[in-house]
Each structure stands twice: as structure tokens, then as C-alpha cells.
C-alpha positions, -999 to +999 in steps of 0.1 A: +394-209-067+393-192-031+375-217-006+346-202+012+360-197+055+338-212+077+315-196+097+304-204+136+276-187+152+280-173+185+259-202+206+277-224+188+313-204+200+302-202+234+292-239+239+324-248+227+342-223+252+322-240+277+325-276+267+368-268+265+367-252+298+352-277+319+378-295+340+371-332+327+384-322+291+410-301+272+404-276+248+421-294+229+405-320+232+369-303+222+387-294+193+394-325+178+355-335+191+344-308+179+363-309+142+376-271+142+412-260+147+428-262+179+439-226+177+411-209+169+392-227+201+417-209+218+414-174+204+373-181+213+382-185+249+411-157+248+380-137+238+357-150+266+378-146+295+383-109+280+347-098+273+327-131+290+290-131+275+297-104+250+327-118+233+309-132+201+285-100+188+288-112+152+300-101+117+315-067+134+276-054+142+275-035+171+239-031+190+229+012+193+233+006+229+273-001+228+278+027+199+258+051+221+285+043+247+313+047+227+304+076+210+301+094+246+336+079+253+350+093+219+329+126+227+345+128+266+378+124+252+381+149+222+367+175+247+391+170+270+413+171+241+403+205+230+404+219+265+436+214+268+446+227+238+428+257+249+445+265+279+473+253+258+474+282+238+463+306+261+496+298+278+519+306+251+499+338+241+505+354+277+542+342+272+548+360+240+535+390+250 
């Protein structure tokens, strides 16, 4: 029978991030203290020195704010996409004429 993977929530990740980091202790260390695997301790601070505060947003949710965002990104590219495929083919048509 599968076993259920243990879940953290994302006070609980960043207090450990914090606890690892200080310079009295090791992460690995606050590992063992803290009774979770040693590497992933270390993916949770890979993932806060990459995104800091925002590293931990949960079970893959993402707030309306940061899709807004990305959905102007992914807008802002696929227009510049298409404008250049545009001029693209206006190109060639001059040069088989």
C-alpha cells in the first residue's frame, strides 16, 4: 500500500529556511532538529534564495494577481510573435514577385 507524502505548510517551510540559515547552525543541522530530510531543506532554501517571500505559494495555486501578470507576459510575447511573422511573410511575398 502507497504511504501518504508528507505535507509542510509554507510558515512551517520558511521558519525552517530561516532557522538553517542563521550562522550559529547548519542546515543540516535543522534537519536532523527538525526530523525532515536533509535534502529537501535544501531544495526549500534553493527555492528561497530564488523567489525570497514568495517561494512557498502552495499546492501549485496561483493568486489572480500573478496569473494576470503572466498572462500579459504570455500575451506581449505571442504578439511579438505574430508581428514578426508578419513582416516575415511580407518579405518573401515581395521576393517572389
Amino acid at each position: 500500500m502507497p504511504t501518504k507524502r508528507q505535507s509542510y505548510t509554507n510558515e512551517y517551510k520558511l521558519e525552517a529556511v530561516r532557522l538553517a540559515l542563521r550562522p550559529e547552525s547548519s542546515a543540516k543541522q535543522t534537519a536532523e532538529s527538525l526530523g525532515i530530510p536533509e535534502h529537501l531543506l535544501y531544495k526549500w532554501i534553493r527555492a528561497h534564495k530564488k523567489t525570497g517571500e514568495h517561494a512557498f505559494t502552495g499546492k501549485g495555486v496561483i493568486s489572480r494577481d500573478e496569473e494576470l501578470l503572466q498572462l500579459r507576459r504570455d500575451l506581449k510575447r505571442v504578439t511579438e510573435e505574430r508581428d514578426f511573422l508578419k513582416k516575415t511573410a511580407a518579405f518573401f511575398a515581395r521576393e517572389s514577385k
